[in-house]
C-alpha positions as CSV (number, residue, x, y, z in Angstrom):
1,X,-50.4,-61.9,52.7
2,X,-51.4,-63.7,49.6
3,X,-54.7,-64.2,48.0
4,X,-54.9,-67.8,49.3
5,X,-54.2,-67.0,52.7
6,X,-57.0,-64.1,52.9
7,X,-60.3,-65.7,54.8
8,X,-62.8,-67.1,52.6
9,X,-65.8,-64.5,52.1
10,X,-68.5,-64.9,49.8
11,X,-70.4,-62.5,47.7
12,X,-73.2,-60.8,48.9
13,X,-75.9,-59.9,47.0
14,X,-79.4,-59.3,47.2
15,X,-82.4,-59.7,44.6
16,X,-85.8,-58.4,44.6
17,X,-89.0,-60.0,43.7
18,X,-91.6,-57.4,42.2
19,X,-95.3,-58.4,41.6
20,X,-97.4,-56.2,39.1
21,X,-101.1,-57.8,37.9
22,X,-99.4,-61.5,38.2
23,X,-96.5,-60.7,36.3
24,X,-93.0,-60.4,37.9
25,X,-90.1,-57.5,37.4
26,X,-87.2,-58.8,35.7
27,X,-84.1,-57.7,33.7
28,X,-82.7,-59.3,30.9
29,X,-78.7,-59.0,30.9
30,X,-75.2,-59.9,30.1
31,X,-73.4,-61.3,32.6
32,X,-70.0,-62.8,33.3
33,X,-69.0,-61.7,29.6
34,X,-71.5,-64.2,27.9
35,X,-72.4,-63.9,24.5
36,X,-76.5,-63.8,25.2
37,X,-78.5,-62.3,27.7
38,X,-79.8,-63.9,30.5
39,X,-82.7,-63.4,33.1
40,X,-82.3,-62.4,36.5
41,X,-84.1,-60.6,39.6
42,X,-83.4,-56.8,39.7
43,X,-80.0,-57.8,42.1
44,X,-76.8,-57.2,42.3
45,X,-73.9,-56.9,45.5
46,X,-74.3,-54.8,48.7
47,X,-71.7,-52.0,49.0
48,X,-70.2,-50.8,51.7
49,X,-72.1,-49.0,54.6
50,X,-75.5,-50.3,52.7
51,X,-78.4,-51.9,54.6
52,X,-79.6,-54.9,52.9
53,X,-82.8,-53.5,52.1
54,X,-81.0,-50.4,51.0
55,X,-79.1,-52.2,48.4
56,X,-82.2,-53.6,47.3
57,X,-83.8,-50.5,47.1
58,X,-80.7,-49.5,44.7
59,X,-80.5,-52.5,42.8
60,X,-84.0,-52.3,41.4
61,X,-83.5,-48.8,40.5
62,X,-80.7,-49.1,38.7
63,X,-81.5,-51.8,37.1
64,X,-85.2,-51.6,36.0
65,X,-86.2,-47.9,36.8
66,X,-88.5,-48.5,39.2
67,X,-88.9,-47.2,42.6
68,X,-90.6,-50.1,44.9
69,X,-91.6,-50.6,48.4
70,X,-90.3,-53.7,50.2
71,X,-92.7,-55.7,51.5
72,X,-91.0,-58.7,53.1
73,X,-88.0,-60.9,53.4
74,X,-88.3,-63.7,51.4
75,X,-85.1,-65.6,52.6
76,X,-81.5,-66.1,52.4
77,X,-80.0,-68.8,49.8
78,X,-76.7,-69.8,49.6
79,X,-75.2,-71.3,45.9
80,X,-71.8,-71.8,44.5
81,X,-71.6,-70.8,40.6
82,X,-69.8,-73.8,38.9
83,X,-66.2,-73.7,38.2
84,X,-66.2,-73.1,34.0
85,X,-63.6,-74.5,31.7
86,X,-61.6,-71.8,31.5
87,X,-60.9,-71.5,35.4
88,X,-63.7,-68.8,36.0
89,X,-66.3,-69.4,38.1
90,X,-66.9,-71.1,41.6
91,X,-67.8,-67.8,43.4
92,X,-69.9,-68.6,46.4
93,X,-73.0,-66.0,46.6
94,X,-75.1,-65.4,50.1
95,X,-78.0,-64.3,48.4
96,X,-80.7,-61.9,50.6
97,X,-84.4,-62.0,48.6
98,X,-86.7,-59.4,49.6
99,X,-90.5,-59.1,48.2
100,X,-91.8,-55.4,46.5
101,X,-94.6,-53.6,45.0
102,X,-93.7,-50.9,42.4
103,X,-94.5,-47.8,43.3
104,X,-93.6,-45.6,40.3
105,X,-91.3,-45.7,37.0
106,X,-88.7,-43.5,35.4
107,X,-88.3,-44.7,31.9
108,X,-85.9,-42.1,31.2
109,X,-83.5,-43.5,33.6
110,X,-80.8,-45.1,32.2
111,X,-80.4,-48.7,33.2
112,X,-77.1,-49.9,34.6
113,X,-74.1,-50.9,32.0
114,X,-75.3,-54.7,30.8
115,X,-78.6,-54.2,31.3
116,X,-80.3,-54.9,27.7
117,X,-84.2,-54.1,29.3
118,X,-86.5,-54.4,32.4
119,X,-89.2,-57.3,31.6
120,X,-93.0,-58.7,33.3
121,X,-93.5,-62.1,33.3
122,X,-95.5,-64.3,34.3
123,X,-94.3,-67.1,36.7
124,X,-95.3,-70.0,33.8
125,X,-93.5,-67.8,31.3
126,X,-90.1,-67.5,33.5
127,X,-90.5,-71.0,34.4
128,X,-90.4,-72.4,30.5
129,X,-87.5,-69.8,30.0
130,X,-85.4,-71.9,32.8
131,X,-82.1,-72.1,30.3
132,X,-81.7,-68.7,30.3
133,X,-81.9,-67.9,34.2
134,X,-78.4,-66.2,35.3
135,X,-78.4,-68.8,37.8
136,X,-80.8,-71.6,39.7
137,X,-81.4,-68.8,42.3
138,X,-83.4,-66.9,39.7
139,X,-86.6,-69.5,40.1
140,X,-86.1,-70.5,43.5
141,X,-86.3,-67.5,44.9
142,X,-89.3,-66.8,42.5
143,X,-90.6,-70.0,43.4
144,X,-90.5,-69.0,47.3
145,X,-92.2,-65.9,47.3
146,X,-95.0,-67.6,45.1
147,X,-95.5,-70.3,48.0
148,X,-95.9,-67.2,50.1
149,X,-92.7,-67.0,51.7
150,X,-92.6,-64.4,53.4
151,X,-90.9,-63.0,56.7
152,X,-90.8,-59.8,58.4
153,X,-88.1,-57.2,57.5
154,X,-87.9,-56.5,61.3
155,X,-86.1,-59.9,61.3
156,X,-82.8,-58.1,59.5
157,X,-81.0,-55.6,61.7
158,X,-78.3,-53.0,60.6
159,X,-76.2,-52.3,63.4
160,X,-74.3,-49.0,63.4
């Protein structure tokens, strides 16, 4: 079987918003072997036999050092990165956005390989930074869960 035969699957990934005094968890990274850091959600990919909320769980952790509580499912987006010149790109991402509230921090922890720091901001702040979001998900998820978009986590099951 070749790679063009395999079925089309997209990546799956999760993101988490955290809220602390108005100002939201982020981590500033490099990504996709650029040459400056971008801003993103605490997110990354679900691995195997991982709930959805368990990857997000992880994710922040990793990523940030802080231990959160979810709160709610923000949504499901769906985006494909644009093809670059060089041939990379065009990965399709499924996207699963959860809410939080930290619950404690371990700056000792060491943050995963990429990650140059955790970050607050505030939503005007993030906003004017736009150029350096890893990706348009970055504000609308953001952008949802300040609209108060917000859906049970009952409405995700892991079967199994």
């Amino acid at each position: 079987m070749t790679l063009a035969s395999l079925p089309w699957q997209p990546d799956v990934t999760v993101a988490t918003v955290v809220v602390r005094d108005g100002r939201l968890l982020l981590v500033e990274e490099y990504a996709n072997g650029g040459a400056q850091p971008v801003l993103n959600q605490p997110a990354g990919h679900l691995e195997p036999d991982e709930s959805l909320e368990e990857a997000a769980l992880r994710e922040t952790r990793e990523e940030t050092g802080w231990d959160v509580r979810l709160t709610a499912f923000i949504g499901a987006y769906q985006w494909k990165a644009p093809v670059e010149a060089d041939g990379s790109g065009g990965r399709h991402y499924l996207r699963f956005a959860f809410a939080a509230e930290p619950v404690r921090h371990d700056p000792a922890r060491s943050l995963d390989e990429g990650i140059v720091r955790a970050l607050w901001m505030t939503p005007t702040e993030l906003q004017a930074a736009r150029a350096r979001h890893r990706s348009p998900l970055v504000w609308r998820v953001a952008a949802d869960h300040l609209a108060g978009k917000r859906h049970p986590l009952s409405l995700l099951q892991q079967l199994g």
